[in-house]
Each structure stands twice: as structure tokens, then as C-alpha cells.
VOLOPA-509155 format. One record per atom (N, C-alpha, C, O, CB): residue in one letter; x, y, z. Coordinates in steps of 0.05 Angstrom, whole numbers, plus 5000, padded with zeros to 4 digits. Glycine has a CB too. Layout:
BEGIN
aXYZ/...
***
This chain:
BEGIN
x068722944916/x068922984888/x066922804873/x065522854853/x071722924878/x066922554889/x064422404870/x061922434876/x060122324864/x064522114868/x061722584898/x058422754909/x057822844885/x055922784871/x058523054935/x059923034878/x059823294863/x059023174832/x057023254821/x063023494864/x060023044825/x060422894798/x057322744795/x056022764774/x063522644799/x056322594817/x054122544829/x051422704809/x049922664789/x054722654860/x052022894829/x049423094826/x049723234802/x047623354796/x049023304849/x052023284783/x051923384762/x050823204741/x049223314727/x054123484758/x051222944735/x050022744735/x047222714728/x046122614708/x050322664754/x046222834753/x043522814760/x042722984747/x041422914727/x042622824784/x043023254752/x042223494737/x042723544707/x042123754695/x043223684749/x044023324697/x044023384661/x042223174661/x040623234643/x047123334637/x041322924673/x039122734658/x036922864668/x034822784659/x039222404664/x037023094691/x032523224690/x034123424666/x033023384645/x029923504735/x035623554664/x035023724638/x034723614606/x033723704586/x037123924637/x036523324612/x035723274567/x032923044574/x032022884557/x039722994537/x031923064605/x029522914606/x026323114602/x024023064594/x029822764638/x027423294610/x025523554611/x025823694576/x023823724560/x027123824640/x027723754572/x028123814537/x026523564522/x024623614507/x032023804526/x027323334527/x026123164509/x022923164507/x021823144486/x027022894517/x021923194530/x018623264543/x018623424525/x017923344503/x017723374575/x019223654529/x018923964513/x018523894485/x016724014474/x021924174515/x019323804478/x021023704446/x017923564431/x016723604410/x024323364452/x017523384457/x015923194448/x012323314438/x010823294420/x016022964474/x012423404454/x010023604462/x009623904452/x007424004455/x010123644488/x011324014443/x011924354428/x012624334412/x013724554408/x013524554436/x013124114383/x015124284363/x014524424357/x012624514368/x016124224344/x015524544337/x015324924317/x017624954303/x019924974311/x015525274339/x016524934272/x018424954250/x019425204249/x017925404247/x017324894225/x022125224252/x023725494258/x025925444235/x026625234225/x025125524294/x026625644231/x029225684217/x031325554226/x031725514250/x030025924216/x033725464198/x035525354207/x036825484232/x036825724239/x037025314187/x038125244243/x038825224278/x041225444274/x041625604292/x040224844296/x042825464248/x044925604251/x044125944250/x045726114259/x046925494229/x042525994243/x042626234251/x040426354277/x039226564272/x042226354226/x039926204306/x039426244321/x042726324338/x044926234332/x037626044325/x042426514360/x040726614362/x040126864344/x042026894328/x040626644383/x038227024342/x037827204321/x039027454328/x039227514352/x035027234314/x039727604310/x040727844301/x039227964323/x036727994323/x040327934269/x041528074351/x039028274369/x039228574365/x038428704384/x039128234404/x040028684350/x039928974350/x036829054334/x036529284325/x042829094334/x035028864333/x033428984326/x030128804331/x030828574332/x034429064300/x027828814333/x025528674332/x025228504310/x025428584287/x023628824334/x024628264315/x024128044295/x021028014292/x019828144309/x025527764303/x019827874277/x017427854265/x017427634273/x019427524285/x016927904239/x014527484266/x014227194264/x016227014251/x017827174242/x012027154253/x016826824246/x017826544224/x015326534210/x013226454221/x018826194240/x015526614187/x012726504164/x014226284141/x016726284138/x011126834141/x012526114126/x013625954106/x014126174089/x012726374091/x011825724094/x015426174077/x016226404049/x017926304026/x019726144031/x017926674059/x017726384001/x018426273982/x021226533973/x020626763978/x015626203960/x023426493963/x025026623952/x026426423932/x027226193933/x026526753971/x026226693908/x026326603890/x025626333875/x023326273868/x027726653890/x027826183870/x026425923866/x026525693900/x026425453899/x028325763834/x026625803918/x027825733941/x025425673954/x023725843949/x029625943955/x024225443972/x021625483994/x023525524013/x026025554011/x019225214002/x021825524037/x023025624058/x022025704086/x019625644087/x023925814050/x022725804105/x021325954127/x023526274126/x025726294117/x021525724162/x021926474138/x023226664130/x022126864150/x019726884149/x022826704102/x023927104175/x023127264192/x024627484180/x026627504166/x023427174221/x022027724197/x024128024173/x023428274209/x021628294227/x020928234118/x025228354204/x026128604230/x022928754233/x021228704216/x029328914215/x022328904252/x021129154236/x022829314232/x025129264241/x019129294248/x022429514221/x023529764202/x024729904225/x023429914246/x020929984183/x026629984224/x029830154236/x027330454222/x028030554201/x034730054212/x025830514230/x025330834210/x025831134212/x024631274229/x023130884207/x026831214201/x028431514198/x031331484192/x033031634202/x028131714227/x031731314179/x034731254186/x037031454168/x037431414144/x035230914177/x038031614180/x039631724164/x041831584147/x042431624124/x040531894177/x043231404167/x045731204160/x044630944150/x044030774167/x047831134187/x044230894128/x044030574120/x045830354125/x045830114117/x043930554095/x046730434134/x050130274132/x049730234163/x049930004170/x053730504120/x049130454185/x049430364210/x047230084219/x047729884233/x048830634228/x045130144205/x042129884209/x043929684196/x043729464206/x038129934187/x045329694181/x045729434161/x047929294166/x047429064172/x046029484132/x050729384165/x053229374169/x053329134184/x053728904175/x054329614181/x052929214212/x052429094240/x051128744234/x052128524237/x049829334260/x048828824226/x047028574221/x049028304202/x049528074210/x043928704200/x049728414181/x051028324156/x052928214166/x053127974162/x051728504136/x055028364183/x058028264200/x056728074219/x058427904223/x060228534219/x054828024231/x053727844250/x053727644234/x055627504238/x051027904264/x052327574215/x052127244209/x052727194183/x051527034169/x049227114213/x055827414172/x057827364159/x059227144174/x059226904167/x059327594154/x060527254201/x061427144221/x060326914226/x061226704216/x061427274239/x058826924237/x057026604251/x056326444238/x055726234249/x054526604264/x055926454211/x055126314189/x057526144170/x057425914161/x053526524173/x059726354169/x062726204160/x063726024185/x064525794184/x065626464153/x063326154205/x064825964228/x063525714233/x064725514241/x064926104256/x059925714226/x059025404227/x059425264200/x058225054198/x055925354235/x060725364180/x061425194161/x059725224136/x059325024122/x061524944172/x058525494130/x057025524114/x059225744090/x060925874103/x054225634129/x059425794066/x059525884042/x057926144031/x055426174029/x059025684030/x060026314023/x057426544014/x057226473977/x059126463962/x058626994023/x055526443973/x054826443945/x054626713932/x052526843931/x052426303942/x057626793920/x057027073905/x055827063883/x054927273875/x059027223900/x055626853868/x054426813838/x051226873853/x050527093847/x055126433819/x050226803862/x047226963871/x046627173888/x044327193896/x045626813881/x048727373898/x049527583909/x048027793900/x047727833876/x051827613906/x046927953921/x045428213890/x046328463913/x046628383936/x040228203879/x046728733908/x047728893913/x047129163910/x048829263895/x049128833906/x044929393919/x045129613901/x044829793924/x045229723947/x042929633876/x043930123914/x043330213937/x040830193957/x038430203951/x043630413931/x042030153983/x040030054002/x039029814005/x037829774026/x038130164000/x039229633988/x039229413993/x041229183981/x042629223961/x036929373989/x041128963996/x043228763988/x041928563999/x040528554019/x046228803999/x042728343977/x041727993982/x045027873982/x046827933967/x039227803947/x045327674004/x048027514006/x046427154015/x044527104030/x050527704038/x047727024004/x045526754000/x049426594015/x051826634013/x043626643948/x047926434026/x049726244037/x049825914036/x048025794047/x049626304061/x051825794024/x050325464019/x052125354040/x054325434045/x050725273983/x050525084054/x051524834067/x050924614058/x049124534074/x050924824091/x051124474044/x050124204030/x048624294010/x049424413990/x048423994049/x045524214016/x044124253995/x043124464013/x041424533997/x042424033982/x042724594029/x041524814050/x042425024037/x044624994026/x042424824082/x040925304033/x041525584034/x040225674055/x038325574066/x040825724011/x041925944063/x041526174076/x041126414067/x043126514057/x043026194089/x038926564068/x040626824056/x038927064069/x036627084075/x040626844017/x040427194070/x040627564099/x040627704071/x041727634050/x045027684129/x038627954078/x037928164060/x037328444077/x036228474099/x035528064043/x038028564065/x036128854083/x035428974057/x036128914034/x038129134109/x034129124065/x032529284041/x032129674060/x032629734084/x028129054034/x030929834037/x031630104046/x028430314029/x028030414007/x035530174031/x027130314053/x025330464033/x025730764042/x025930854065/x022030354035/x025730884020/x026331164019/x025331354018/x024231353996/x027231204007/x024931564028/x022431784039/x023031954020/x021132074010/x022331944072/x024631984015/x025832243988/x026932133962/x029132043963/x028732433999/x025232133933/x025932033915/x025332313893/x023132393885/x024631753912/x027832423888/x027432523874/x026932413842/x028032193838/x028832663879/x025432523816/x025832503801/x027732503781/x027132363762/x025032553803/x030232643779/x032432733770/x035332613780/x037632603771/x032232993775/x034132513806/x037132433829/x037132163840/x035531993832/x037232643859/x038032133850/x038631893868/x037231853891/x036632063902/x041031893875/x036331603907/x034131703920/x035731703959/x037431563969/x030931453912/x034531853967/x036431913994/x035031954023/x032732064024/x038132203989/x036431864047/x035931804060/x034532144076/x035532364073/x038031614067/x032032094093/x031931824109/x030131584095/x028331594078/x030631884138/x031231364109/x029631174099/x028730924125/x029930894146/x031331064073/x026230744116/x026730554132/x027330364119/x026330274098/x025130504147/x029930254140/x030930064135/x030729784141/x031929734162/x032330124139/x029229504127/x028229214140/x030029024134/x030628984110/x025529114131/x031228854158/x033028634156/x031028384155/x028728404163/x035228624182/x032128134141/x031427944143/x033027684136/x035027684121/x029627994133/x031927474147/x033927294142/x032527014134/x031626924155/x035927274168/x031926864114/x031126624103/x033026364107/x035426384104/x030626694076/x031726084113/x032425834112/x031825674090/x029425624088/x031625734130/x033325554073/x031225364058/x030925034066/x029724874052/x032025374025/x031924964088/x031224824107/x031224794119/x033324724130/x031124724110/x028224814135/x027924944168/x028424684194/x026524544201/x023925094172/x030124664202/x030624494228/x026824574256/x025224754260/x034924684245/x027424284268/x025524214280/x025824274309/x026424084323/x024923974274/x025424544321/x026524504349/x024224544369/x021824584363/x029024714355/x025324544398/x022624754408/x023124954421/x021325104429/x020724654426/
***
């Protein structure tokens, strides 16, 4: 048993000795840690600096879900992902800056002085003049930090 205890031992100080190396040598300003890992039902983009609203930030957006008949199926999914993961690490949804319409939605999340905030948006192939505008559409998720943690 103390073989065992031993070598486990051993094998967590080469791994936070090897992470630390890593660390030392690679950083890359990424989005807050809490919303790793990322939303996988769909392709992510780069992390770019990006500004929202009055917010700086770093900020990655899906590519486009396109032809989408169901808006709700691209979106739903994404939205319940880091509704979830985001209340459970102790973050707040801020509805007073909530925005809502068809095809797209902004939901902003605070932790201290930190925001979060998940949006999708819906561009629409059929706009009528007279009507409402209707699917198909493509649909782009994205999700912004306004203070980006340091990892590698």
C-alpha cells in the first residue's frame, strides 16, 4: 500500500512539474476558466479581444449551424449548457441586461466584478416585407469574458 501511495506521489509531482513548465513557457489569454470546457455541439472560432457593449473582453463565436429550420434546436441546447455550469460555479444571471427577440438572445452573467455573457444570433434567408422573418436561417453561438484568466 505504501508502494502504491509511493508512486502516486511521484506521478502528481512530474505532472504539476510538467504543467508548471507548460505554464511557464505557453501562456494564452483565454476566456474565463469557467466556461471551459466549451459548448461541443458545435465549432468554435478563435478567442479574439472584443469589446461588448460597454464591456472589454475576449470573446469566441461558433461557426454558423446553416439551414436551420429549428432555432431553438442550435440554441436551446447551448443556452441549458452554461445556464447550468455557470450557476453551479457560482455565477448570477443578470436579467436587468438580458435582451431577447426573435432569433436571437443575449443572457449576461455576473461573479464579482466579472461578466459572462452567451448569445446566439439568427440570420435569416427569408425576410419578407409584410411578415415576420422565417426560417431557414443560420444560426451563430457565442460566448464573451470580461476577464480573461491566464492558462495554457
Amino acid at each position: 500500500m505504501k508502494r502504491v501511495i509511493r508512486r502516486l506521489a511521484a506521478i502528481v509531482i512530474v505532472l504539476v512539474a510538467a504543467a508548471a513548465y507548460h505554464y511557464a513557457h505557453h501562456t494564452t489569454v483565454l476566456l474565463h476558466s469557467d466556461l471551459y470546457p466549451l459548448y461541443s455541439g458545435v465549432t468554435w472560432g478563435k478567442v479574439t479581444s472584443s469589446k461588448f457593449d460597454d464591456l472589454s473582453g475576449y470573446e469566441t463565436t461558433s461557426l454558423a449551424a446553416v439551414n436551420t429550420t429549428d432555432i431553438g434546436a442550435a440554441a436551446i441546447p447551448f443556452i441549458k449548457y452554461y445556464d447550468a455550469k455557470l450557476t453551479a460555479a457560482g455565477w448570477t444571471e443578470d436579467v436587468s441586461r438580458d435582451a431577447d427577440g426573435p432569433g436571437d438572445a443575449i443572457t449576461f452573467y455576473k461573479k464579482g466584478d466579472s461578466t459572462i455573457v452567451i448569445s446566439y444570433t439568427s440570420d435569416f434567408k427569408v425576410s419578407p416585407p409584410d411578415a415576420a422573418d422565417e426560417c431557414p436561417c443560420d444560426v451563430t453561438l457565442s460566448v464573451f469574458s470580461s476577464s480573461p484568466s491566464t492558462i495554457q
